[in-house]
N, C-alpha and C positions, 0 to 999 in steps of 0.2 A: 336826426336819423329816422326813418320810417322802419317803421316796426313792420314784419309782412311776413305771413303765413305762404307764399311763396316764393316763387326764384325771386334772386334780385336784380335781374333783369325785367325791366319793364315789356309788354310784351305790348309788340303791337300789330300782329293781327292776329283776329279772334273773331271768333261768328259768334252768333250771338246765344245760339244754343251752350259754346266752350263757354261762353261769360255767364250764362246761368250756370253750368255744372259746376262751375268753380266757387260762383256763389253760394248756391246748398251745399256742397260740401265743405265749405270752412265752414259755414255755422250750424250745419248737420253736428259738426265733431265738435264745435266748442259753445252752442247752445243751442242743445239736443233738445231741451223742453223749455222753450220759453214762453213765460206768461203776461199777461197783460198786465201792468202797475197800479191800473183799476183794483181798489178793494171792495171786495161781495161775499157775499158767503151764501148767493141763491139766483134764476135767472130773474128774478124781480127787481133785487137791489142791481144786478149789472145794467137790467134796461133803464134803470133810475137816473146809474152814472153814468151812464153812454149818452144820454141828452144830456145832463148836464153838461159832458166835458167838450160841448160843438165849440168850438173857439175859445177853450180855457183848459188849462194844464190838469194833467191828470192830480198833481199835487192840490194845488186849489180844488178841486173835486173830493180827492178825500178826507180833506179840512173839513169839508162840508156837508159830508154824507152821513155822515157817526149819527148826528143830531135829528136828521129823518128817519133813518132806519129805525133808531130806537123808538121814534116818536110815530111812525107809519108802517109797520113791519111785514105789512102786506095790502094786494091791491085794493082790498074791502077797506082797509083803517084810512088809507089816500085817497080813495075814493069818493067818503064822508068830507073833504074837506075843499073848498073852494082856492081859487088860483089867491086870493087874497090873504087865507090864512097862510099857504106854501109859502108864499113870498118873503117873511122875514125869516125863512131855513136857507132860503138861497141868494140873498139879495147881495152877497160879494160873489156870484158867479159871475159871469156875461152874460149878458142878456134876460136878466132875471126874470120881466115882465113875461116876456113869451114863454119860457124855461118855465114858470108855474103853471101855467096856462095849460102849456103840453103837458104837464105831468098830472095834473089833476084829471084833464081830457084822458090821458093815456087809462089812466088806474080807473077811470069810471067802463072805460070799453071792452078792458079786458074784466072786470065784472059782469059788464051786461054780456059780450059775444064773447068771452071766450074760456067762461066758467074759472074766471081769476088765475088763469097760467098763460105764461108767457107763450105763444106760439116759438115753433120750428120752421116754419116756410114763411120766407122771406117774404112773400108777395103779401101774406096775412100782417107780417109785423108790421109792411110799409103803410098799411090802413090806419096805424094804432098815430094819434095827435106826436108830434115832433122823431116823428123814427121813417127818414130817409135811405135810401138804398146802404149807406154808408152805414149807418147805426143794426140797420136788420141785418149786413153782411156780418158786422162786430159777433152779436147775437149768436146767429146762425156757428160763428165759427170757433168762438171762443166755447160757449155752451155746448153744443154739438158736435164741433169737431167736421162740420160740413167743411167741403172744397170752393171757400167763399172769400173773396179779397175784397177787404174793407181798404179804401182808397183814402186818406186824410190829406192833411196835407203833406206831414215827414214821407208818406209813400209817394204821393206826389213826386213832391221835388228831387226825392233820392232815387230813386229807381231812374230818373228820366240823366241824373247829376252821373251816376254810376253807369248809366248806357243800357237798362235791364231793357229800357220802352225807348222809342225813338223821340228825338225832339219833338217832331211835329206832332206825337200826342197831346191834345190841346183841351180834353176834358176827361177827370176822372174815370170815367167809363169806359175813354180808350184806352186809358191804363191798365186799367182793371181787366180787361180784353187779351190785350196783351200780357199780363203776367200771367195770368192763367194758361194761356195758348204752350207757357213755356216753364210751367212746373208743373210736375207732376199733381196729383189730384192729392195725394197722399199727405205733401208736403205744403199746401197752398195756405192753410191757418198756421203755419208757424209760422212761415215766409212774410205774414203777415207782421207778425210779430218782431222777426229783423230788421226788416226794415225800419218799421217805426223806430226802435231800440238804435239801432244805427243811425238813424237821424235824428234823435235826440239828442243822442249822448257826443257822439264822432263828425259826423254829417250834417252839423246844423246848418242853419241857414244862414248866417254871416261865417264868412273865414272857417271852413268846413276844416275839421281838424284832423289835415293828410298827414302830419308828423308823426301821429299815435294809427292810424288806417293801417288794420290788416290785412286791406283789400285793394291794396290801390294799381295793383298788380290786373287789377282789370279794370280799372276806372276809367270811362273816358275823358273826365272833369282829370281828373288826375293825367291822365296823358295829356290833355289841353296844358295844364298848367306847366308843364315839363317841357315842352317843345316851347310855349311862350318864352320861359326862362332862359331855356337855352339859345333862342334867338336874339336877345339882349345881350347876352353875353358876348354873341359873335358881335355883334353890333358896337360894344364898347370897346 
């Protein structure tokens, strides 16, 4: 039985503006503040884990971070240290090689330009070694609270699975384009947040789990899968 924070009627038509409103408002009401699963306690250590976590689970990331932080506690103490000492802090991430690389790079830039704090403006962070539009969006919105959508891949694929962005959006930027164009400014860093949480947990990427989906009341993947079913059925 599908669990659903609306009617139980499936609804099938809806512009697209109705499929956002419905979207923030279920998880306006039932995760009014939600945070990122990243553990930090400064915008130093978040920019740490946000390179590390480029294609490895937030969990393995903070397996891994306890051990630098204590041992690098700011950009000066990781800056003193070459990609080659880094390496056995991180060597069960992904891509470890590059991952020291950029972090020892990062922590030497933000000492020489940028008097050892983390920049606010996105365009500054993207200069800093391993920190892509993606990771400075993280930054910018997690720490600051800017109207900035970090595109992963759970945003990715959910928003396009759920109908938020059209198919034919075919690279993160048009996504990123598009959710913005259609949330509010106000709400655009939690949204960020659902999403990913939503495709984590409910929305993953194999066998997306519409049984337990409080949403499915606007999903287009969920409307696909309902008319297919139901075609088979006539068919038998």
């Amino acid at each position: 039985m599908t669990i659903s924070y609306f009617s139980t009627a499936i609804v099938t038509t809806m512009t697209r503006q109705e499929r956002y409103n419905r979207f923030l408002d279920y998880f306006s009401k039932h995760s009014p503040e939600p945070e990122t699963e990243l553990v930090y306690s400064n915008p130093f250590e978040l920019l740490v884990a946000v390179i590390l976590s480029a294609q490895c689970t937030d969990k393995r990331v903070n397996m891994t971070t306890p051990a630098i932080f204590r041992d690098f506690p700011t950009p000066e103490a990781l800056s003193r240290r070459s990609a080659q000492e880094i390496f056995p802090y991180i060597k069960s991430i992904s891509f470890p090689n590059n991952k020291a690389k950029h972090l020892a790079g990062m922590a030497r830039m933000l000492v020489e330009n940028y008097n050892s704090e983390v920049p606010a403006d996105v365009e500054e962070l993207q200069k800093l070694p391993g920190v892509g539009r993606k990771t400075a969006n993280v930054i910018a919105s997690v720490v600051h609270k800017q109207p900035k959508m970090a595109v992963d891949t759970h945003v990715f694929r959910v928003s396009k699975r759920i109908g938020l962005v059209t198919e034919s959006a075919s690279t993160p930027l048009e996504v990123e384009r598009q959710l913005v164009k259609y949330i509010p400014e106000e709400l655009i860093h939690k949204s960020h947040h659902w999403i990913i949480l939503h495709g984590r947990y409910i929305c993953v990427a194999r066998n997306p789990k519409c049984d337990i989906c409080p949403i499915t009341e606007i999903c287009s993947y969920y409307k696909k899968v309902r008319k297919l079913k139901s075609l088979k059925v006539e068919k038998f």
